[in-house]
C-alpha positions in Angstrom: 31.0 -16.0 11.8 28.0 -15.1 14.0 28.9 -13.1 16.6 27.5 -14.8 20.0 26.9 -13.4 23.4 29.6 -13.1 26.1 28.9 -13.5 29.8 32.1 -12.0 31.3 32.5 -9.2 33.8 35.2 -6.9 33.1 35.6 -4.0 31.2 37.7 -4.1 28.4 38.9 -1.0 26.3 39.3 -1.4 22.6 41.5 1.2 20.9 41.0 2.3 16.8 43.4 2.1 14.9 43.8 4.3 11.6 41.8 1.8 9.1 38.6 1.6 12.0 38.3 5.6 11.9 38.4 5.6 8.3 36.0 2.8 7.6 33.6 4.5 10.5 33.8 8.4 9.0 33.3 6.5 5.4 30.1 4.4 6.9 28.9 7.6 8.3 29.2 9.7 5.1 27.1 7.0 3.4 24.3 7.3 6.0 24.6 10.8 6.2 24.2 11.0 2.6 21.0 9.1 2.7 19.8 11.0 5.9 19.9 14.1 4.2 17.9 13.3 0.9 15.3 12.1 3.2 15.7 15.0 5.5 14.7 17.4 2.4 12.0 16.2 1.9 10.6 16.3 5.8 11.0 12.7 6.8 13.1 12.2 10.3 15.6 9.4 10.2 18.0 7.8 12.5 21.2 5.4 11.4 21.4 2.8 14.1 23.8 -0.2 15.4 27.4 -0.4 14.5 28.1 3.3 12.8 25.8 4.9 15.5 28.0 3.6 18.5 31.6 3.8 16.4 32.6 0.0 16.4 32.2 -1.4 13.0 33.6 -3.8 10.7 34.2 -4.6 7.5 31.1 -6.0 7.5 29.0 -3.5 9.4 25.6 -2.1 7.4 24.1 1.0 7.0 20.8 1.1 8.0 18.8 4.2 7.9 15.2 3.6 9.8 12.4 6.2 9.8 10.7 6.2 13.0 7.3 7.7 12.4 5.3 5.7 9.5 5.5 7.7 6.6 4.0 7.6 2.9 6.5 5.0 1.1 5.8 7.2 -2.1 7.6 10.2 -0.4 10.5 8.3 0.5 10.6 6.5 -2.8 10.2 9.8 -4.6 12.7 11.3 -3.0 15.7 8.4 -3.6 14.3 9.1 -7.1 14.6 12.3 -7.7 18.6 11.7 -6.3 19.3 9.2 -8.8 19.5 6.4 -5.9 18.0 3.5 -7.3 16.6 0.5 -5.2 17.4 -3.1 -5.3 14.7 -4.4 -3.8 11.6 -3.8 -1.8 10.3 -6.1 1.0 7.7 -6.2 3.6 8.5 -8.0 6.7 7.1 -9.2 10.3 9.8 -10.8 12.7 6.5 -12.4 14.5 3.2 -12.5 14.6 3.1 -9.4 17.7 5.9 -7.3 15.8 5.2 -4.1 13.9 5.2 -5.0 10.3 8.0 -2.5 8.2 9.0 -1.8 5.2 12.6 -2.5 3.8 14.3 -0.8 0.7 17.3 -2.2 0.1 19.3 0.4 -2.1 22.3 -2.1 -2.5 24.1 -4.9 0.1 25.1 -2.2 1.8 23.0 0.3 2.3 19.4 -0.3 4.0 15.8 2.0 4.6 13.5 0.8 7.1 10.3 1.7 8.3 7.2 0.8 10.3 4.2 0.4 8.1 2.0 0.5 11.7 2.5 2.0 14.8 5.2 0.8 16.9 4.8 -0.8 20.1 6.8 1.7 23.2 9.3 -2.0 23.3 9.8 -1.6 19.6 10.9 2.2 19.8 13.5 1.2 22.4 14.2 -1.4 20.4 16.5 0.9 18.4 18.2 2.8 21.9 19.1 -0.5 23.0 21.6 -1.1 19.7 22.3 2.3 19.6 20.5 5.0 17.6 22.2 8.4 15.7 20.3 11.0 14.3 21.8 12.9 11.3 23.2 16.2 13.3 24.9 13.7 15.7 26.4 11.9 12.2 27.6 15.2 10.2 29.3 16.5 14.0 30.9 12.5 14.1 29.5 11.8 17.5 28.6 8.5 18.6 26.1 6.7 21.2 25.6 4.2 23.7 24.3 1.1 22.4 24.7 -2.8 23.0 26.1 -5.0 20.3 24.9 -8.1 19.4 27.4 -10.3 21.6 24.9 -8.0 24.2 28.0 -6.4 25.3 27.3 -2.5 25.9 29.6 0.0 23.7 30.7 3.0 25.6 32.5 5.1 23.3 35.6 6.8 24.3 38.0 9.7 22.4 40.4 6.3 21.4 37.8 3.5 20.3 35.1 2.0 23.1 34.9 -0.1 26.4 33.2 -2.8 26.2 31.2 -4.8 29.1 28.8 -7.6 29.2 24.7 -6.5 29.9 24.2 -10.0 31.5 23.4 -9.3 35.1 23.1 -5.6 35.2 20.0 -5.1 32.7 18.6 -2.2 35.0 22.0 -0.2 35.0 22.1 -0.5 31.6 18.4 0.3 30.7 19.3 3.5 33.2 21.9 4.5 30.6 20.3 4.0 27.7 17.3 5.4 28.7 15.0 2.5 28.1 12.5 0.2 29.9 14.3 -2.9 31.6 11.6 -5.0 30.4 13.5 -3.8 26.8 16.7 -4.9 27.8 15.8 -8.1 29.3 13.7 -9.1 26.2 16.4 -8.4 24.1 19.0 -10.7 26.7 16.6 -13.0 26.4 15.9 -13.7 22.9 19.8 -13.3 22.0 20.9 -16.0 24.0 17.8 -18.2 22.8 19.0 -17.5 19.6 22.5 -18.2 20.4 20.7 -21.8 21.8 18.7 -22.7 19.3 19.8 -20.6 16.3 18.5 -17.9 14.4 14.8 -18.7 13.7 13.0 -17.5 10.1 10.3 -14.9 9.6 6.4 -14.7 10.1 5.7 -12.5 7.0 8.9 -11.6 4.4 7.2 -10.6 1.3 8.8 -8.6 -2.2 6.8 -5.9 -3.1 6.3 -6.3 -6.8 7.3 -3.5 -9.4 3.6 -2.3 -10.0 2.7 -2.1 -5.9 3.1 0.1 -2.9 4.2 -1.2 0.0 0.7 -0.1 1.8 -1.1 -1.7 -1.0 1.0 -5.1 -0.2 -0.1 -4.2 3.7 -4.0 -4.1 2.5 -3.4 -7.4 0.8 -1.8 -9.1 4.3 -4.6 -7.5 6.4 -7.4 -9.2 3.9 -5.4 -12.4 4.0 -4.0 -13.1 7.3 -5.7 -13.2 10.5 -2.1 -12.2 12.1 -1.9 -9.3 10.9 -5.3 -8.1 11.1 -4.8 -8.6 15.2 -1.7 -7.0 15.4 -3.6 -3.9 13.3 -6.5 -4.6 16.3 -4.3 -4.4 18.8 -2.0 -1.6 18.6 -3.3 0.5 15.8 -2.0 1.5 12.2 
């Protein structure tokens, strides 16, 4: 079930039990597994949401995202070279004004993101608002700030988290996080719409094929869609 957004005001404190630590050191391995292949071969990467700020689930992810737009071959090259083979590859614009990015899905599980053009400042707090680790903060098994997507904020504490609701207090919060409050009230925003009206689809999903790079499939959108080429116009590649 979808988790929705909560409105109320206290605090409440959440304490892990055995199974949540082991689930969260063995979601963190994975990621820092990941994280270091790319590390060695120069490419900076962060793990974000649920194993960044500690409360996963048995459904929780691991995404690694790059945040600097690198060369897909590198990154490719180096899961390679590993043995890591990928399930699939997808290019993908939320909406017409977002950064268009690059997914490569190594299983269910396991996810590599990044930007295939230069982030807007909103987008690079996108990933401080849900909570962002690097990989030293992984490998000493520290955790972060971050809101969830019920836009409660996730304070972690030595036992589990406390949990409070962002609804009302979006320039505390962007104080703590470190982000613009414009961030943090676009982000209430278009949760609860969503939470309305329901999750909406994609402006541009797109499979890269077996004999393309993803910046070749990004040529082909910028030739074909006058979206994309503004976005380019805009804020730059």
């Amino acid at each position: 079930m979808t988790k929705k957004p909560v409105r109320r005001a206290e605090r409440v404190e959440v304490v892990y039990d055995k199974k949540h630590w082991s689930r969260l050191k063995e979601l963190q391995s994975k990621a820092v597994k990941i994280m270091n292949i790319l590390n060695q071969s120069h490419l900076h990467s962060i793990a974000h949401g649920s194993i960044a700020r500690g409360d996963v689930s048995d459904k929780s992810d691991i995404d690694v995202f790059l945040p600097d737009p690198p060369s897909s071959f590198i990154i490719e090259n180096a899961l390679q070279n590993t043995g890591i083979s990928v399930n699939r590859r997808i290019v993908v614009q939320a909406t017409p004004l977002h950064a268009i990015k690059g997914y490569i899905e190594i299983d269910k599980q396991r996810c590599i993101s990044f930007p295939l053009v230069k982030l807007r400042p909103v987008e690079k707090d996108f990933y401080k608002f849900g909570g962002e680790a690097s990989l030293s903060m992984l490998k000493k098994e520290m955790r972060t700030l971050g809101v969830d997507k019920r836009l409660m904020l996730i304070e972690p504490t030595p036992e589990g988290h406390v949990e409070n609701t962002i609804v009302g207090r979006e320039e505390a919060v962007a104080g703590l996080l470190g982000i613009s409050v414009r961030t943090v009230r676009d982000r209430v925003r278009a949760l609860l719409r969503r939470d309305k009206i329901g999750r909406t689809g994609v402006f541009i999903e797109r499979e890269v094929l077996p004999n393309e790079t993803f910046e070749m499939v990004l040529k082909k959108l910028v030739d074909q869609n006058p979206a994309v080429r503004r976005r380019l116009k805009l804020y730059g590649k």
